[in-house]
Kinemage of the C-alpha trace (Angstrom):
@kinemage 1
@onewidth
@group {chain A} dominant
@subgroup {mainchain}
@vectorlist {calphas} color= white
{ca unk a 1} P 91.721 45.837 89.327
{ca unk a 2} L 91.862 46.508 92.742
{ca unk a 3} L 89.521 49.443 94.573
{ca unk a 4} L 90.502 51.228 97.397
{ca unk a 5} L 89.685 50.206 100.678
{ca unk a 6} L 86.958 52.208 102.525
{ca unk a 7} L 89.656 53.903 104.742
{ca unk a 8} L 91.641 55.204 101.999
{ca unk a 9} L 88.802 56.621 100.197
{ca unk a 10} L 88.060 58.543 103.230
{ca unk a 11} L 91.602 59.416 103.745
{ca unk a 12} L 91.520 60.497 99.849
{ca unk a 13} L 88.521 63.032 100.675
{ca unk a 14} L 89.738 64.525 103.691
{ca unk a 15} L 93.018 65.075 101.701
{ca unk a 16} L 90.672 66.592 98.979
{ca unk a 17} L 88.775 68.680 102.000
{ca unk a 18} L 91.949 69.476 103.436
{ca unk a 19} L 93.493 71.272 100.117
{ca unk a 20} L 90.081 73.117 99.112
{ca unk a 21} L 89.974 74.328 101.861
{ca unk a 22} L 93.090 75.841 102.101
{ca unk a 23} L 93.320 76.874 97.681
{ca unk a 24} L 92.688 80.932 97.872
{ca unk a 25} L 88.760 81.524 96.753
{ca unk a 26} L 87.948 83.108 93.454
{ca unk a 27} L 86.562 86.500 95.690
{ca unk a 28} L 89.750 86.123 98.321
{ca unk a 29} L 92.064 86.811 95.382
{ca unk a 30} L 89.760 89.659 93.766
{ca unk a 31} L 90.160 91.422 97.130
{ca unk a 32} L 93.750 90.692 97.631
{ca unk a 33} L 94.369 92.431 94.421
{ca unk a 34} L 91.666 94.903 95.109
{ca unk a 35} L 92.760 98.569 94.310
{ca unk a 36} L 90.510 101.821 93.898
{ca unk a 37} L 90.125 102.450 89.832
{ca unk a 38} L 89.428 105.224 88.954
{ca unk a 39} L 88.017 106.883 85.202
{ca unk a 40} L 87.342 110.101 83.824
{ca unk a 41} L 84.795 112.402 84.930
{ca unk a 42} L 81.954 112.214 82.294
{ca unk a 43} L 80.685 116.155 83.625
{ca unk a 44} L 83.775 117.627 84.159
{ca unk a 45} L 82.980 121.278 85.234
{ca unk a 46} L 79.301 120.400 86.844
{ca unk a 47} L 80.001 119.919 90.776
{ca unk a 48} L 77.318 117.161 91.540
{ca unk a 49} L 77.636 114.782 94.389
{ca unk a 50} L 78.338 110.998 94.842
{ca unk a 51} L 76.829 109.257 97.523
{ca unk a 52} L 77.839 105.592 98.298
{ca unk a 53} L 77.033 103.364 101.418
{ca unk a 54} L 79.013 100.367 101.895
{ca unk a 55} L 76.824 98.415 104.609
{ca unk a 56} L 79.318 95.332 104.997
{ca unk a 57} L 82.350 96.970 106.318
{ca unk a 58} L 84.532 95.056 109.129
{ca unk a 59} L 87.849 95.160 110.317
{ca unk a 60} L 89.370 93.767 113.441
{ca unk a 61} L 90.181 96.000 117.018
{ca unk a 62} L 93.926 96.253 117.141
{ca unk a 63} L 93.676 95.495 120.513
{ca unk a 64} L 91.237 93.091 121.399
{ca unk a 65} L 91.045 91.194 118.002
{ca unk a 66} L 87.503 91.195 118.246
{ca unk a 67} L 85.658 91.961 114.470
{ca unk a 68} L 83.881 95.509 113.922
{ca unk a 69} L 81.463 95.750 111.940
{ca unk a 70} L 80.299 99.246 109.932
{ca unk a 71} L 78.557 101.089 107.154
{ca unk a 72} L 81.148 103.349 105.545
{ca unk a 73} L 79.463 106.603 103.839
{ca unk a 74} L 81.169 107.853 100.756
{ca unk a 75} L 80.021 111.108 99.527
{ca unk a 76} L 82.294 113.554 97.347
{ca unk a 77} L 82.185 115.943 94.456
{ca unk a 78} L 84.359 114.695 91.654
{ca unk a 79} L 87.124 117.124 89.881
{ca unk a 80} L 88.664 114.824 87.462
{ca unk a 81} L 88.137 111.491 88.371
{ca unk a 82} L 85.171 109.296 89.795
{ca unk a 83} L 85.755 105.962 91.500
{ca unk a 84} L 84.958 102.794 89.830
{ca unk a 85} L 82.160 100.859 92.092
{ca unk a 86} L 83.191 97.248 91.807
{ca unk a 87} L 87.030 98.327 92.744
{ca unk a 88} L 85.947 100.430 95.869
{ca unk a 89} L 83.553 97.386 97.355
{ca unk a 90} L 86.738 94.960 97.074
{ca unk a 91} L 88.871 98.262 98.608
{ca unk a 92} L 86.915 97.891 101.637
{ca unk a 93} L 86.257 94.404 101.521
{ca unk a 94} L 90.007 93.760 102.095
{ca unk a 95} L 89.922 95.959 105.618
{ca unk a 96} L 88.127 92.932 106.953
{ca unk a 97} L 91.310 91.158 108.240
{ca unk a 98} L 93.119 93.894 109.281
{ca unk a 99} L 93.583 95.049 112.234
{ca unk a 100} L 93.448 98.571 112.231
{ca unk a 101} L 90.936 101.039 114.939
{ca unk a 102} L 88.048 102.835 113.870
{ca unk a 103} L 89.358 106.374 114.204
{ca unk a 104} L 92.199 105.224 111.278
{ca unk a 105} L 90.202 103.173 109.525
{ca unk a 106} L 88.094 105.902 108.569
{ca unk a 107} L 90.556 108.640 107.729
{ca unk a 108} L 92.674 106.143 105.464
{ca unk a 109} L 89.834 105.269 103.360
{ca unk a 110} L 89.758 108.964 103.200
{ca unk a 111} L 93.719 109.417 102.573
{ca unk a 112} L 92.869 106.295 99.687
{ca unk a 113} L 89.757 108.261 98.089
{ca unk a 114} L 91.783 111.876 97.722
{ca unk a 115} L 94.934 109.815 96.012
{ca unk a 116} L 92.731 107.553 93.731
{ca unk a 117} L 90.203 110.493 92.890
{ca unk a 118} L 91.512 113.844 94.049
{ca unk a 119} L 87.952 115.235 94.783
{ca unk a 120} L 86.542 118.818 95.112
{ca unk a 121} L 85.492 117.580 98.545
{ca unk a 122} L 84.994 114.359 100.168
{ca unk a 123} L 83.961 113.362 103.388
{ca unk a 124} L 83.841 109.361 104.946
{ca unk a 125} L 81.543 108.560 107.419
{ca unk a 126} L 81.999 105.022 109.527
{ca unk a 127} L 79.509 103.889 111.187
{ca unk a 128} L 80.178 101.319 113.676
{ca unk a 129} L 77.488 99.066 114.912
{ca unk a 130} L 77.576 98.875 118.768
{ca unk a 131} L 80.308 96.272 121.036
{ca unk a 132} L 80.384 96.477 124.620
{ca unk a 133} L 77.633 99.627 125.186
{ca unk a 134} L 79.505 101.960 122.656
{ca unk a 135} L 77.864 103.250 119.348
{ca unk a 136} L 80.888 105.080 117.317
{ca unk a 137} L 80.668 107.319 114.341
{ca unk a 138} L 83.986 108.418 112.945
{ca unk a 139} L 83.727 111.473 110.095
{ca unk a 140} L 86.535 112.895 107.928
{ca unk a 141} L 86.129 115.001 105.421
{ca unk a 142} L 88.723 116.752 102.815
{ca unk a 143} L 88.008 119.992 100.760
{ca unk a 144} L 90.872 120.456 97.993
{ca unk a 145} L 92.148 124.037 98.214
């Protein structure tokens, strides 16, 4: 039996490295697939509010490519439908190779939330930690008529 030499085992695990490194993660599919799920309103009727904060938002600038980072603030009043928790994290956890500006990446969560859940009212609120001397705070809010 003959063993490998000590340069083909090594070429053998950076071939291993090599191909695990580039196999799609577990979490990287989840949030590929990600889509907001929705279920029924369990107090249909009541108008109560929802408030979610998503502290691990980011996205990239369209135009400088740097990454943004942001809280996103979720709070609505539910008609029919409420959003599922896990689904929404992987929803915004699939923004964060995208480039796409604050200003839109706020109001299409937004346009997302009103076609998953159709809400009484909804507003989003991104937060934007600070780049270059500038703090911004995008809100958009929806009230079904």
């Amino acid at each position: 039996m003959t063993h490998p030499s000590p340069e083909q085992q090594a070429a053998t695990r950076e071939t291993a490295a090599t191909h695990s490194a580039q196999e799609t993660k577990h979490g990287e599919r989840e949030i590929q697939a990600g889509h907001l799920i929705t279920f029924p309103n369990p107090r249909i009727g009541r108008r109560y509010h929802i408030n979610i904060t998503l502290p691990e938002f980011t996205c990239k600038c369209p135009f400088s490519g740097y990454p943004d980072f942001a809280t996103i603030y979720v709070t609505y009043i539910p008609d029919r439908r409420v959003a599922e928790l896990k689904a929404l994290k992987l929803y915004i956890n699939s923004y964060r190779d995208r480039y796409i500006s604050h200003e839109e990446s706020a109001n299409q969560i937004l346009d997302d939330l009103i076609t998953a859940c159709d809400p009484l009212e909804v507003t989003v609120k991104a937060d934007f930690t600070p780049r270059g001397n500038v703090h911004t705070v995008i809100e958009a809010t929806h009230v079904k008529s």
